[in-house]
N, C-alpha and C positions, 0 to 999 in steps of 0.2 A: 364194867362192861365198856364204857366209854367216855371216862374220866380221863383228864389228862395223865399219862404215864409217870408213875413215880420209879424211881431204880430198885429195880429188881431186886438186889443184894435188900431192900430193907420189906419185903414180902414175906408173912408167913405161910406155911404152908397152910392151917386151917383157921377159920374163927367160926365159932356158931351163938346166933341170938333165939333164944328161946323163950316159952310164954310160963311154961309150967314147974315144979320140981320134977315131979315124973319124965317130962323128957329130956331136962338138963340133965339128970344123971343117967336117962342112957345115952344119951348123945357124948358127955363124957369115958363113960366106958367103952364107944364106938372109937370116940378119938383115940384113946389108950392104946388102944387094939393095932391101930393102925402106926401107933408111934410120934401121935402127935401130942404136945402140950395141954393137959385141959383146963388152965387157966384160961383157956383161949374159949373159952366154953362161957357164956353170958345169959343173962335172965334178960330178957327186955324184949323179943320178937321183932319182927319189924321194923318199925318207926325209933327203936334204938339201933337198930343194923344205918338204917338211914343216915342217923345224927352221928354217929361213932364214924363212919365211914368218910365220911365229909371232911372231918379232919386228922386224919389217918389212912396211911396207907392199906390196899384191899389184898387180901389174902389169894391163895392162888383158888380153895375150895371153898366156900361161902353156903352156909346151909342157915336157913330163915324159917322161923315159924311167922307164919300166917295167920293163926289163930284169929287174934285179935282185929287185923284188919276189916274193918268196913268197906273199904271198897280197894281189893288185891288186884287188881290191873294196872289202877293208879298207882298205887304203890309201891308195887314192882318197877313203874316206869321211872318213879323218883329214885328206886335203889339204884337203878341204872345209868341217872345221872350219876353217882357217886362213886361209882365201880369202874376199877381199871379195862382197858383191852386185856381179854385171857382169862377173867374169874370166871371161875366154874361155877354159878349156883344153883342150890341143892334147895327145894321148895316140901316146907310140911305144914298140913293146914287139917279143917274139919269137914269142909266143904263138899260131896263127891257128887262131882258134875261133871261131865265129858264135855262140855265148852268152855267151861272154865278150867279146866286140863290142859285143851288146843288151847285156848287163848295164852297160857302161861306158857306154853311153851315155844308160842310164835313170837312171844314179848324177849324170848331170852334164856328162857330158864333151863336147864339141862334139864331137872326130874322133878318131880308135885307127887309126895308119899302122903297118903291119907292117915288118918289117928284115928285113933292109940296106934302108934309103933312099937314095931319089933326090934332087934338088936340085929337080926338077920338082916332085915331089911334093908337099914340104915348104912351095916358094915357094909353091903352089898350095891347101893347106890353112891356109896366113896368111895368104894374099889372101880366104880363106872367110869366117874368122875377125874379118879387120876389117873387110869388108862386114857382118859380122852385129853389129859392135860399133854400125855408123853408120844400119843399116834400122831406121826406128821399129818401137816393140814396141806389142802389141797396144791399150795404155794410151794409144797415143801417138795415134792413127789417129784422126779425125773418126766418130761414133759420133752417126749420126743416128738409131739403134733404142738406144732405152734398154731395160738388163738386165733379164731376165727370169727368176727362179731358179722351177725347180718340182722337187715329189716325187714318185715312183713307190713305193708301195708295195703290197704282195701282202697281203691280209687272210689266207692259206695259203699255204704254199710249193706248189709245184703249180701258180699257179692262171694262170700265164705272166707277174706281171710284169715281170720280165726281154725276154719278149719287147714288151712294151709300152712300156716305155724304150726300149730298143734301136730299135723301129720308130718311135718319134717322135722321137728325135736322129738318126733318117736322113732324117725327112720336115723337121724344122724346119733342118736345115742345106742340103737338096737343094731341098724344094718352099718354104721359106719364105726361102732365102737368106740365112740367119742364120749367123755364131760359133758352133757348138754346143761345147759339153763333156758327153760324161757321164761323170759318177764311177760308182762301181758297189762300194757300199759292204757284198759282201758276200768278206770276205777271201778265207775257205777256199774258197766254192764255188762264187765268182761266172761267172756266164758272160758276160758282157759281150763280152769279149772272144772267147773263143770261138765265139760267135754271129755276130761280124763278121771271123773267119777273122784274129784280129790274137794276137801274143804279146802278154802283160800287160806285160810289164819288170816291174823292182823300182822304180818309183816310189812307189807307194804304202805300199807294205812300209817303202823309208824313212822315209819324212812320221811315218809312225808313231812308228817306231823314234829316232827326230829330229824333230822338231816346230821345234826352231829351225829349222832348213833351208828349210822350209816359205815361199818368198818369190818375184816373177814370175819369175826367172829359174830357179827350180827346176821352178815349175809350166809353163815354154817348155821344157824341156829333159825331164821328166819324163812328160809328155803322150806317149803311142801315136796317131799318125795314120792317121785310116781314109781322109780325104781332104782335098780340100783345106777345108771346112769344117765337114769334122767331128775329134775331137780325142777320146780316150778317158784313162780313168784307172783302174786296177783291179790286180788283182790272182790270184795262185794260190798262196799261204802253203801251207805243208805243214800237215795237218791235226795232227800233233802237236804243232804251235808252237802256243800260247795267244796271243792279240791281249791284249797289254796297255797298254792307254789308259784316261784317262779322259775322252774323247771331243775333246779339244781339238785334237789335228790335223785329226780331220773338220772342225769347225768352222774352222780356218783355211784349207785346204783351199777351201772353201767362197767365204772371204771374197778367198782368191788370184784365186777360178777368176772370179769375181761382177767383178772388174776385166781382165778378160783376154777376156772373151767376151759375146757379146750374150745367149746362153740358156744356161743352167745345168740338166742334168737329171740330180740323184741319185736312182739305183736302190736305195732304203733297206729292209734287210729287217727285220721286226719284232721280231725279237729284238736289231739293232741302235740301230731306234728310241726302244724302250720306254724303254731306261738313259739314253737321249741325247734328251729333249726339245727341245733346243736347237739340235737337227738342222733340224727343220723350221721354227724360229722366224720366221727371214727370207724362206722362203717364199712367193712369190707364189701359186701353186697347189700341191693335192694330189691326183692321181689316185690315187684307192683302185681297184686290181683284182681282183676274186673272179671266182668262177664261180658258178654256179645250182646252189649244194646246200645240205643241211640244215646243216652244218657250218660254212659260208662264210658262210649266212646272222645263225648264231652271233656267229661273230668280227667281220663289217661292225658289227652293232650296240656289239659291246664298242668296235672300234676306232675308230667315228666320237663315240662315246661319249668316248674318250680325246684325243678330236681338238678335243672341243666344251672340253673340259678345260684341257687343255695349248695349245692354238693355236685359241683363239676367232675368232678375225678371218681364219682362211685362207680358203679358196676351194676346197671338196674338191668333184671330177669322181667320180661311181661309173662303172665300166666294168666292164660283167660278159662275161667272157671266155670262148670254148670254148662258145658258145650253141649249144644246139642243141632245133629245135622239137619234134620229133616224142618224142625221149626226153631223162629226164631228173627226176633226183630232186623238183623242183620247177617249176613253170609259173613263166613272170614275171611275172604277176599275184600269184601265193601268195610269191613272191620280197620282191618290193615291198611286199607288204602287212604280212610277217614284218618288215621291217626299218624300216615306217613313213618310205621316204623313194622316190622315184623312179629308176630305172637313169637314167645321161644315156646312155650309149651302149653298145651292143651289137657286138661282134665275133661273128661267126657264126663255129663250129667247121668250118676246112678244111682235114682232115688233106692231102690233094694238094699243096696250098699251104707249110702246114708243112713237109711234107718238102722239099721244092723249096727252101725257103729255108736247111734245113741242110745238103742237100747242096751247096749250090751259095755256102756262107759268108757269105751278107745277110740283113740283115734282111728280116723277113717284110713290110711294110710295102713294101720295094722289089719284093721277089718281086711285090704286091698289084698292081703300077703297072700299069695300061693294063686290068685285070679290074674286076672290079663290087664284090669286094673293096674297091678300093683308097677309094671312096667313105665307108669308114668310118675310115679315117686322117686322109681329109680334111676331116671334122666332126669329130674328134677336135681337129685339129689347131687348124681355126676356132677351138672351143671354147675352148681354149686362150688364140691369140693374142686372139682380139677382148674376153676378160676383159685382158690383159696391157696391149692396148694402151687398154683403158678406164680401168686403175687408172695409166697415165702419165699419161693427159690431166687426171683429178682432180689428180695430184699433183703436176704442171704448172701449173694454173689458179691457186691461192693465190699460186705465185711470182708468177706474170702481171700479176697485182694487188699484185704489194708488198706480200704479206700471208705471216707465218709461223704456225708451231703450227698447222700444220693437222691436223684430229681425224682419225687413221688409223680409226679409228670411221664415220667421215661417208664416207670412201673406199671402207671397202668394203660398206657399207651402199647405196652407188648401184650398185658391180660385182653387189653380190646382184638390185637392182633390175633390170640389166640381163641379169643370167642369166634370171632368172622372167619375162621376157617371152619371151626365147628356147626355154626350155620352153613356152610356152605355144603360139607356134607349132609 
């Protein structure tokens, strides 16, 4: 999985370690079937897949009994050190648990068949296996939308952007037809996931924990699908484990997702931000989201301050969330005027709405579809794309002419140009 690469030419197609007679000989007869070698066929489970693999090249299909293992998360994790970029592994064990199913499959694994096995089964989980070895991967595919990475950030916890991530990787994967990913980069207490009725897995928890890991075939395997074009990544770490990084799997993370999808939307919380400047560096946009109070009003100034700092050249959205006219600590006239800069868009506060959307496990955004609502997801969204797709055509144009070193200065100085006519209307 992410082993340094050996050449290709000296790869077999299959190897399998096994605990039993019973299933080495169907697992041999599986091989047969299929046209492979079953010398390549092993007694030993596990912790022989482990040792054998460490100093020998990893096959393209890799199937593991489990059996044995005491503790299969671990273990898997060590296989993982020893496996190249590209192996397929095929997981068989005794175990039948549905978290320890998710788990193995967040760790990596393509499939976990439960015992006794069948011949069906088995032929039918390698015929999976090597269709998925031959289907181009997302890298592969004609990519007539060029990537778009942006950031969510909350100037207060509070202040919904979570929900504001969440409803715009529902709108740009469903109403824009795009690749979505969101990461959701708040370990302990992200709701990402829970907002979109999905379990987190331990992917991100890894990347962490492993950084080398961190490559397409981790981030294909590691991703939580909410459908078919949307893709999630997050987490629920126990609040007494401490995150220890110094930010560089976010950032590779990042640089995985940035080749695997057409829009990238990290939901960054501020006290993740602040240590990790470099979070937002590649950033095409940043939606900053507050709400209309004395507080919010506070922190926007600090944070766009720190924005004008650390990432001169972004493209930061204000959306002030949870609006509401009648009350409210500050008018948006006295909002604007405090923070010297204009709201681009307003969410009107609809608790009916809101709940609708948690009970029913979607985004709010979706709940919004077919209501008067939904009109502000989809100026959102514009907003969005039509900076995204301005800063391609700039950066399109120099190649066009045969020209390099173009000043990323002069690019988004015309996207600014073309935001402030948009305001203007």
């Amino acid at each position: 999985m992410n082993a340094p690469f050996k050449a290709a030419g000296l790869r077999e197609p299959f190897n399998a370690f096994v605990c039993d007679d019973d299933t080495l000989e169907l697992i041999r007869a599986a091989a047969n079937d299929m046209g492979w070698p079953i010398e390549k066929c092993n007694k030993g489970g596990l912790r022989n897949a482990v040792q054998s693999l460490s100093v020998s090249a990893s096959p393209n299909i890799l199937f593991v009994d489990m059996s044995e293992s005491g503790d299969p998360i671990n273990d898997i994790n060590a296989l993982a050190e020893v496996c190249e970029p590209g192996t397929v592994v095929i997981a068989a064990g005794q175990v039948n648990d549905v978290r320890l199913y998710r788990d193995l499959l967040s760790s990596g694994i393509q499939d976990y068949l439960l015992k006794p096995l069948s011949l069906d089964q088995v032929r039918e989980s390698l015929t999976m296996a090597q269709a998925m070895l031959s289907a181009p991967k997302h890298s592969d595919m004609a990519d007539d939308k060029p990537h778009h990475m942006m950031a969510v950030v909350g100037v207060r916890g509070g202040v919904g952007a979570s929900l504001v991530s969440t409803s715009l990787a529902w709108a740009m994967s469903e109403q824009a037809d795009r690749q979505t990913a969101l990461l959701d980069l708040d370990i302990h207490f992200g709701t990402g996931a829970l907002t979109l009725d999905l379990e987190p897995g331990r992917g991100l928890i890894d990347a962490i924990d492993n950084p080398s890991r961190i490559d397409g075939l981790f981030i294909e395997r590691a991703m939580v699908r909410a459908s078919d074009k949307l893709s999630l990544l997050s987490a629920e770490a126990p609040i007494h484990q401490p995150v220890m990084t110094d930010g560089s799997a976010f950032f590779q993370l990042e640089e995985e997702l940035r080749n695997a999808f057409e829009m990238t939307i990290v939901d960054i919380p501020r006290h993740v931000l602040i240590p990790f400047p470099h979070l937002v560096s590649e950033v095409g946009t940043i939606v900053l989201v507050s709400d209309v109070t004395l507080a919010s009003a506070r922190d926007t100034i600090r944070i766009l301050s720190w924005f004008k700092q650390n990432v001169p050249g972004a493209r930061v959205i204000l959306v002030a969330n949870k609006f509401q006219n009648a009350i409210g600590e500050l008018s948006r006239k006295e909002f604007e005027s405090s923070i010297e800069r204009q709201i681009d868009v307003v969410i009107p506060f609809d608790p009916k709405l809101v709940s609708q959307s948690a009970k029913l496990g979607k985004s709010y955004a979706e709940i919004c579809k077919g209501t008067k609502a939904s009109q502000v997801w989809n100026q959102l969204m514009r907003f969005i794309l039509d900076g995204a797709d301005s800063e391609a055509e700039e950066a399109s144009a120099p190649a066009a002419k045969g020209k390099s070193g173009a000043s990323l200065l002069g690019k988004l100085s015309g996207i600014g140009g073309i935001m402030a006519k948009k305001g203007a209307k």
